[in-house]
C-alpha positions in Angstrom: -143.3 -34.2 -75.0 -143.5 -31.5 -72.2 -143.6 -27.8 -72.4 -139.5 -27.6 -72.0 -138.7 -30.2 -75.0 -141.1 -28.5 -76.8 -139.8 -25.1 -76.6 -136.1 -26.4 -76.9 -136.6 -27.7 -80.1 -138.6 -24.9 -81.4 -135.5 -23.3 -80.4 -132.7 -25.9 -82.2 -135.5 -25.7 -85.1 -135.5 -21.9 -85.9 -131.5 -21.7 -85.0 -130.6 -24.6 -87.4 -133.2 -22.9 -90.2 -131.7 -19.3 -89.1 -128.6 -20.9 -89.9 -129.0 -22.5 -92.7 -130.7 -19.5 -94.3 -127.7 -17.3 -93.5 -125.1 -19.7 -94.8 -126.6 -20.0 -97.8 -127.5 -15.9 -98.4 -124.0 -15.3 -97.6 -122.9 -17.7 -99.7 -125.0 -16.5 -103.1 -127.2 -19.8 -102.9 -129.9 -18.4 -101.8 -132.1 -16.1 -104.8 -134.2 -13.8 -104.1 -137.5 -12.9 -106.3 -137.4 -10.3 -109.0 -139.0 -7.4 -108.4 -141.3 -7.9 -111.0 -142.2 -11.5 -110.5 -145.7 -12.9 -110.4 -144.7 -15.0 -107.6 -145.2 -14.1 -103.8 -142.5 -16.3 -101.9 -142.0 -19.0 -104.1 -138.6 -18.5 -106.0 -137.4 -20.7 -109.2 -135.4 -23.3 -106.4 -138.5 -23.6 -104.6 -140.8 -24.6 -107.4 -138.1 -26.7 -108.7 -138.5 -28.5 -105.5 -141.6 -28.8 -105.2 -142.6 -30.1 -108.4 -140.1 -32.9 -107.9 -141.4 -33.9 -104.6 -145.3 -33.6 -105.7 -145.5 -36.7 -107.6 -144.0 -38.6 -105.0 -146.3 -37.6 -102.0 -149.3 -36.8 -104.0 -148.7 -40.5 -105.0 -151.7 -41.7 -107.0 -154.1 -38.4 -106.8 -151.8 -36.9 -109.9 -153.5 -37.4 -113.2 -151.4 -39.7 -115.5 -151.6 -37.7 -118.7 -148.1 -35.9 -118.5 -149.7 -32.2 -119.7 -152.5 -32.7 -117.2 -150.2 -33.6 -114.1 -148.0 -31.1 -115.1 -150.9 -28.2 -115.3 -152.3 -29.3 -112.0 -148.6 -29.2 -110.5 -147.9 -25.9 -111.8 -151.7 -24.4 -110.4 -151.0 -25.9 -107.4 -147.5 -24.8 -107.2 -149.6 -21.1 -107.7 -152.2 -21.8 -104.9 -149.1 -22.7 -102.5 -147.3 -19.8 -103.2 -150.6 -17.7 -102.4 -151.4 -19.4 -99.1 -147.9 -19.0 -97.6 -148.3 -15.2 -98.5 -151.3 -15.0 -96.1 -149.7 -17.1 -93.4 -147.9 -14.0 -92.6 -144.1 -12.8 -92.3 -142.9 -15.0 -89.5 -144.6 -18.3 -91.1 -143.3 -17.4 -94.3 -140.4 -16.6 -93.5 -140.2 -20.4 -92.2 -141.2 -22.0 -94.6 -138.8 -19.9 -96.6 -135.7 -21.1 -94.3 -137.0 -24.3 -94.7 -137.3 -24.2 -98.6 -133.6 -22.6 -98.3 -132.7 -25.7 -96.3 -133.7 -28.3 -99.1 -132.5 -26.3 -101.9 -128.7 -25.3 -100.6 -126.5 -28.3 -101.8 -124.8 -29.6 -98.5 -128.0 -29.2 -96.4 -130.2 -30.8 -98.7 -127.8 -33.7 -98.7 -127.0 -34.0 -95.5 -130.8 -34.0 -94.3 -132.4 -35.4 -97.1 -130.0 -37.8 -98.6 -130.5 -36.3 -101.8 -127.4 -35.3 -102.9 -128.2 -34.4 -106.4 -130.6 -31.3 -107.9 -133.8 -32.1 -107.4 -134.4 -32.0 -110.9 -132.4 -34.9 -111.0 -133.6 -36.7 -107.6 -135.1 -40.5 -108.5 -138.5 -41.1 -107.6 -136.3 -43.4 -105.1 -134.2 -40.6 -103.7 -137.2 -38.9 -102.9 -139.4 -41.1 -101.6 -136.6 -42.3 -99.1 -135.9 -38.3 -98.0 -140.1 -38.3 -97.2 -140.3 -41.5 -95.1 -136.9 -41.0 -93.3 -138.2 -37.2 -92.5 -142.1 -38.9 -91.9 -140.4 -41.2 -89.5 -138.0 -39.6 -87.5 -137.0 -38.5 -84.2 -136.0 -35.1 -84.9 -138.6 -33.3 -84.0 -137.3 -30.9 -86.8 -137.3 -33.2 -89.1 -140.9 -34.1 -88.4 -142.1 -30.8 -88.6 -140.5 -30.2 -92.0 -142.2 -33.6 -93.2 -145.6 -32.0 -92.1 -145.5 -28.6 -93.5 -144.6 -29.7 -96.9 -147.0 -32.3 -97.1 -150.2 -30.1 -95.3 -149.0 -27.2 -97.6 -149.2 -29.8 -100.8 -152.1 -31.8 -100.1 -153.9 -28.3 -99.1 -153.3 -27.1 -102.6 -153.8 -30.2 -104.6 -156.9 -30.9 -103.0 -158.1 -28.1 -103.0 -158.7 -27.8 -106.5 -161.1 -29.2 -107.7 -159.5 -30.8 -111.0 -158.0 -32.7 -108.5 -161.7 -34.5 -107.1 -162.4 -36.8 -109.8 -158.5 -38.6 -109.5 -159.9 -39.0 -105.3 -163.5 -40.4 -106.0 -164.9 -37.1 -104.8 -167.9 -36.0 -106.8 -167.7 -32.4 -105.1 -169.4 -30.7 -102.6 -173.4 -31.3 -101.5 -174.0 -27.7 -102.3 -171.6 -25.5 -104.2 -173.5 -22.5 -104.4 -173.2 -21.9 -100.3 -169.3 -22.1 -100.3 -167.6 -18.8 -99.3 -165.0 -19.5 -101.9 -166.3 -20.9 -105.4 -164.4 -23.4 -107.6 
């Protein structure tokens, strides 16, 4: 892809999420977070979301013990919502059209497939919404794919309940790290 492709369809991207956004605010479909909400970006739609699609792309890393998935879902669903704070306003504000995108009934069918809540998605639906979106020549398509699933794997794997599931025994020498676990 050369320099003008690229910029057109950062372009098409950002007007088709700027759209999306808009129609849906205008439209009452898109909430925004109560003032005196622990959360940072994430609103109810986007967690929703998010823990439908986790157990679908995080595939076999989720614990099978339905209180410990859903614990390590909801801490990662925290950790996300706390690294998209710090990507700063224009990034979250992205990710935010793009979260918009997915959870506004007509767009989310109309790109995804996924015509239904996502509370009410098959593991099917899904999985079809990530490989067509993984696979295809929309470059904004492509990009979506790889945010949500660099955001998600980020967050799962960064904590490290989620190690033992992988094989990983932890780092060689956990009292160096900047950040402890």
């Amino acid at each position: 892809m050369n320099r003008r492709d690229f910029l057109k369809l950062g372009a098409a991207s950002s007007a088709a999420l700027t759209a999306t956004a808009l129609t849906a605010s205008l439209t009452g479909c898109s909430e925004s977070l109560p003032v005196n909400s622990d959360w940072l970006i994430l609103r109810e739609q986007d967690r929703i979301m998010l823990a439908a699609i986790a157990p679908v792309m995080l595939k076999g890393s989720l614990p099978t013990d339905p209180l410990a998935k859903q614990q390590g879902i909801d801490t990662m669903l925290k950790y996300m919502d706390v690294g998209i704070s710090k990507l700063g306003p224009h990034n979250s504000k992205q990710i935010s059209d793009l979260f918009t995108l997915l959870n506004f009934g007509l767009s989310r069918g109309l790109t995804t497939g996924v015509w239904s809540k996502w509370e009410n998605a098959s593991e099917a639906e899904i999985e079809n919404f990530l490989n067509r979106w993984r696979e295809s020549s929309v470059g904004l398509f492509t990009l979506g794919y790889n945010g949500l699933n660099k955001l998600m794997c980020a967050t799962w794997f960064g904590q490290s309940g989620a190690w033992q599931n992988v094989g990983y025994a932890g780092p060689l020498y956990p009292d160096v790290l900047i950040t402890k676990s």
